[in-house]
C-alpha positions as CSV (number, residue, x, y, z in Angstrom):
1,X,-50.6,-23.9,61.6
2,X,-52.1,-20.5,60.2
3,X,-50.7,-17.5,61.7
4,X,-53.1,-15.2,60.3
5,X,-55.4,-15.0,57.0
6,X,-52.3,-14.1,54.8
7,X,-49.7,-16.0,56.6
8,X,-49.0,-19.7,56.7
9,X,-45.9,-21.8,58.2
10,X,-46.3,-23.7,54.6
11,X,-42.8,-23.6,53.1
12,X,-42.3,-22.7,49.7
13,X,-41.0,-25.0,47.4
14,X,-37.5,-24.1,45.4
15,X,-37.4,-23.6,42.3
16,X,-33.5,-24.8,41.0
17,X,-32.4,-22.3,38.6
18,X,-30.7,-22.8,36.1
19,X,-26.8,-21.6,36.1
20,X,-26.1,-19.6,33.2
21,X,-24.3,-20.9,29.9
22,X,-20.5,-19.9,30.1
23,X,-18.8,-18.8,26.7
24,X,-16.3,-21.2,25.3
25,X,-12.7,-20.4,25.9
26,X,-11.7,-19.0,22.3
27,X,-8.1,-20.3,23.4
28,X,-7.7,-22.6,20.9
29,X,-4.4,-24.6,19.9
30,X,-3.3,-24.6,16.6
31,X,-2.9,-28.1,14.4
32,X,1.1,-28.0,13.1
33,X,-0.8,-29.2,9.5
34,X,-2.4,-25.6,9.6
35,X,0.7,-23.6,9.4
36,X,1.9,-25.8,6.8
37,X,-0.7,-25.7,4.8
38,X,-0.9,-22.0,5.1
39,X,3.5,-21.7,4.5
40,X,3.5,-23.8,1.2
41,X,2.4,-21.0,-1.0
42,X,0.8,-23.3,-3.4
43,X,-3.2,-23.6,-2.2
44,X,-5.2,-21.2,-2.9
45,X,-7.8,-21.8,0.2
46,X,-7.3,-23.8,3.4
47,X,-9.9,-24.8,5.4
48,X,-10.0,-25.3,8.8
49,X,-12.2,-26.4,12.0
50,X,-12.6,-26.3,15.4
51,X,-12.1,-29.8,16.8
52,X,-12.4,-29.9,20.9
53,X,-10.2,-27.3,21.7
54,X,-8.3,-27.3,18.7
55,X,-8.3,-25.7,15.1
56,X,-7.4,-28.5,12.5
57,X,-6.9,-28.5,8.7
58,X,-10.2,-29.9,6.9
59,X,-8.8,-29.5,3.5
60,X,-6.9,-27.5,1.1
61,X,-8.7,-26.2,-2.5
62,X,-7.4,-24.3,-5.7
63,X,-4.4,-23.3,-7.0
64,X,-2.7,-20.0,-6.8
65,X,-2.6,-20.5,-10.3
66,X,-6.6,-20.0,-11.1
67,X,-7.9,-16.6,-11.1
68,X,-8.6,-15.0,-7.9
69,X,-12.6,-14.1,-7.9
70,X,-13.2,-17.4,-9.7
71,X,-11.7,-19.2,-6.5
72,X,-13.3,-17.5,-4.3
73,X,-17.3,-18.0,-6.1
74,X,-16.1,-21.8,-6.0
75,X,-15.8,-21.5,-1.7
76,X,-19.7,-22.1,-1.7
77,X,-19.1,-25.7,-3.0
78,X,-16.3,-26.1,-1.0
79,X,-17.7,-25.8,2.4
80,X,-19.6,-28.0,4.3
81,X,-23.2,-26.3,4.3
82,X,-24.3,-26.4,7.6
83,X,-20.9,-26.3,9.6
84,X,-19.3,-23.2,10.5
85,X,-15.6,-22.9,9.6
86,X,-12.4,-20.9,8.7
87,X,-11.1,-20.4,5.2
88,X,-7.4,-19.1,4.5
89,X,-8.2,-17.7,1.4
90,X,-5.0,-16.7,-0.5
91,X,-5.2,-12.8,-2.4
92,X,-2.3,-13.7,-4.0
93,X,-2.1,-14.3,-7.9
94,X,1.3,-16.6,-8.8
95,X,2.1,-19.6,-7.5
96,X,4.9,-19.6,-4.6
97,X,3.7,-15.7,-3.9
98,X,4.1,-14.4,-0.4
99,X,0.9,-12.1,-1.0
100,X,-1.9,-11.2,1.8
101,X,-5.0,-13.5,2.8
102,X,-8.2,-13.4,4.0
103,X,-10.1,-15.0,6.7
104,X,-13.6,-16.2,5.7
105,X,-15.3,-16.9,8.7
106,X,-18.0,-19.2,7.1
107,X,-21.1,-19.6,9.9
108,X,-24.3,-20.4,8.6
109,X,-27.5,-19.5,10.3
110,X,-28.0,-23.7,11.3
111,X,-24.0,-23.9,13.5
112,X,-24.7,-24.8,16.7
113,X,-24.7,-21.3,19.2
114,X,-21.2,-23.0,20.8
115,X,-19.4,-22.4,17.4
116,X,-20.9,-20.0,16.4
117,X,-19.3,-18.1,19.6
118,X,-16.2,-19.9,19.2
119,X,-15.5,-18.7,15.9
120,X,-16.3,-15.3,16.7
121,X,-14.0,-14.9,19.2
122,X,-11.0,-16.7,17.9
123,X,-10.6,-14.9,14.9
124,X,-8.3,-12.4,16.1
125,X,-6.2,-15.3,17.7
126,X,-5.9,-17.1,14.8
127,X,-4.6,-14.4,12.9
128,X,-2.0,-13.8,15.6
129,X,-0.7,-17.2,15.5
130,X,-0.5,-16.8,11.7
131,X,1.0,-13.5,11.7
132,X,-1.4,-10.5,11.5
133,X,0.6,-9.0,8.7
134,X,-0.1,-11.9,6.5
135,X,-3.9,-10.5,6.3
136,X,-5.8,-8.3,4.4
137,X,-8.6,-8.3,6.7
138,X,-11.4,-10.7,7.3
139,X,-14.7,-11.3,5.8
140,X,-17.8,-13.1,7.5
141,X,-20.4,-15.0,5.7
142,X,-23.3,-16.9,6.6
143,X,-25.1,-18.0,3.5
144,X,-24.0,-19.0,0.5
145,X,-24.5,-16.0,-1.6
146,X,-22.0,-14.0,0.6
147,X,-19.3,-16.5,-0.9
148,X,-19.4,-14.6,-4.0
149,X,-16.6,-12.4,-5.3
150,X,-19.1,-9.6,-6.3
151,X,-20.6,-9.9,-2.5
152,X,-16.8,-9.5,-0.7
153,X,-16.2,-6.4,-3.1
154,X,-19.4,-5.3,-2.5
155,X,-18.1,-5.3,1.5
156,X,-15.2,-3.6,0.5
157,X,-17.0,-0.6,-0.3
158,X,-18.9,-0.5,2.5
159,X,-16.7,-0.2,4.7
160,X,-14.7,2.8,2.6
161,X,-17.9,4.5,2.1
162,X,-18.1,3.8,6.3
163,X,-14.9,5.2,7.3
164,X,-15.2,8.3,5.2
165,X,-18.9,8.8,6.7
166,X,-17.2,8.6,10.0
167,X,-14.0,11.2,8.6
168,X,-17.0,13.9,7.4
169,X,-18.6,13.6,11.1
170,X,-15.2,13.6,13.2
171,X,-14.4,16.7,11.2
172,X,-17.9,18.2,11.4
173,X,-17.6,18.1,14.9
174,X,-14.6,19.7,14.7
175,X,-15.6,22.8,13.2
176,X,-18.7,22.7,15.5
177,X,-16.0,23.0,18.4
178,X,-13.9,25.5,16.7
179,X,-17.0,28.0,15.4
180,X,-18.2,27.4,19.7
181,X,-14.8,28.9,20.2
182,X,-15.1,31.9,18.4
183,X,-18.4,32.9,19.1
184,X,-17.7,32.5,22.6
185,X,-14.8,35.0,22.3
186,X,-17.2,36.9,20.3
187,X,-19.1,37.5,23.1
188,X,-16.9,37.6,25.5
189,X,-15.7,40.5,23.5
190,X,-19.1,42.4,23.3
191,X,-19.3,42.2,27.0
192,X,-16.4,44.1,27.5
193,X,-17.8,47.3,27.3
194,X,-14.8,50.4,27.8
195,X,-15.7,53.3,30.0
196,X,-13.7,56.9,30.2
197,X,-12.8,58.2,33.4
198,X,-14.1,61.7,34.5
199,X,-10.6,63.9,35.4
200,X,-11.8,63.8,39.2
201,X,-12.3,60.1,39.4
202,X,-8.3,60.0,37.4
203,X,-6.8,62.2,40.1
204,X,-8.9,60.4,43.4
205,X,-7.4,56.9,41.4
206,X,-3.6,58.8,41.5
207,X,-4.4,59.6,45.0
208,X,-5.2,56.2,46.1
209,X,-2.3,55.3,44.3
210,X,0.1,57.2,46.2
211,X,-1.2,56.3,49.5
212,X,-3.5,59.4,49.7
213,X,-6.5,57.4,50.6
214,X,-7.6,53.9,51.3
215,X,-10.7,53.9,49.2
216,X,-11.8,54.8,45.8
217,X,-15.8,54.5,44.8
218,X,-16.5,55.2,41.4
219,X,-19.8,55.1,39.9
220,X,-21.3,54.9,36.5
221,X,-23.8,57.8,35.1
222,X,-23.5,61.6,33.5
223,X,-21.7,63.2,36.6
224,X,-19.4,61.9,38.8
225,X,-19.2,61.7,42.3
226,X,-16.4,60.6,44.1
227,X,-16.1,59.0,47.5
228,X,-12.6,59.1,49.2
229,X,-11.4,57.9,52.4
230,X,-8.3,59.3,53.9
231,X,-5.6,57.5,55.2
């Protein structure tokens, strides 16, 4: 039936929407083969991967014997191309040595968005189950000319050349805030202007300050004139 010429008892149809994707749970467990890989002080990288809900050792690579920057240009033949995963990459130099590591979060541009969000988020998990002062830091890369020595150093200084941007604009501020101060106490200063008092409007004050009267009005120009008001 039409109720008028915009109005109809036609019901719309619904259109289902679609619920929105929920982030994976970065609470992952932690394979015991990882922390033994990662205790023996022998490999020089250990790879690992997210496996249901569960990081799980892939494979170990290198020696702590081999020099460090030519490890770490060998990670790009090391790791599977198009699947995102960690590397424990050892800083160390001598076999046996207790020295710091480095996450390589390697997740190339093809991961599937689900691990790509898982290992961004677990990162800082995964070091705590580790120990976070086993770790240098951590290093992301998603092709394979960021697993390059050259390219992590390049990183490096970066982020030096970052933090001592930020240092120069913290302390700019700084002195913004303290010249602000002193002008403002500059000014405050010239608006403080200091006035003599006439000798009548000294003795009506002395009055008024011995009870004599109950008001005082001063006023500003060449004479003086004084208003008092007895008690």
């Amino acid at each position: 039936a039409v109720l008028g010429p915009y109005l109809s008892t036609t019901k719309a149809k619904s259109i289902p929407q679609k619920a929105p994707m929920a982030a994976p749970s970065a609470r992952l467990g932690l394979d015991p083969s990882v922390r033994s890989a990662f205790g023996s002080g022998s490999h020089r990288s250990v790879h690992l991967r997210v496996e249901g809900e569960s990081l799980v050792l892939r494979k170990t690579s290198g020696s702590l014997g081999s020099p460090c920057a030519e490890s770490f240009d060998g990670l790009g033949a090391e790791v599977e191309g198009g699947e995102a995963e960690f590397v424990l990459f050892s800083l160390d130099g001598s076999e046996g040595g207790k020295g710091k590591w480095l996450l390589v979060a390697w997740v190339p541009d093809s991961a599937k968005v689900r691990d790509k969000m898982l290992y961004s988020s677990s990162k800082e998990d995964l070091k705590k189950a580790l120990g976070l002062t086993s770790f240098a830091g951590d290093y992301y890369a998603n092709v394979e000319e960021d697993l390059k020595w050259d390219a992590y150093a390049a990183s490096l200084v970066k982020v030096v050349a970052m933090n001592e941007r930020e240092e120069a604009l913290q302390q700019e501020k700084m002195d913004k805030i303290a010249d602000g101060g002193s002008q403002l106490s500059k000014q405050g200063a010239m608006g403080v202007v200091p006035f003599s008092l006439s000798p009548c409007a000294s003795s009506a004050l002395d009055a008024f300050a011995r009870g004599g009267s109950h008001l005082v009005q001063l006023g500003l120009g060449p004479g003086c004139t004084i208003v008092t008001r007895g008690g």
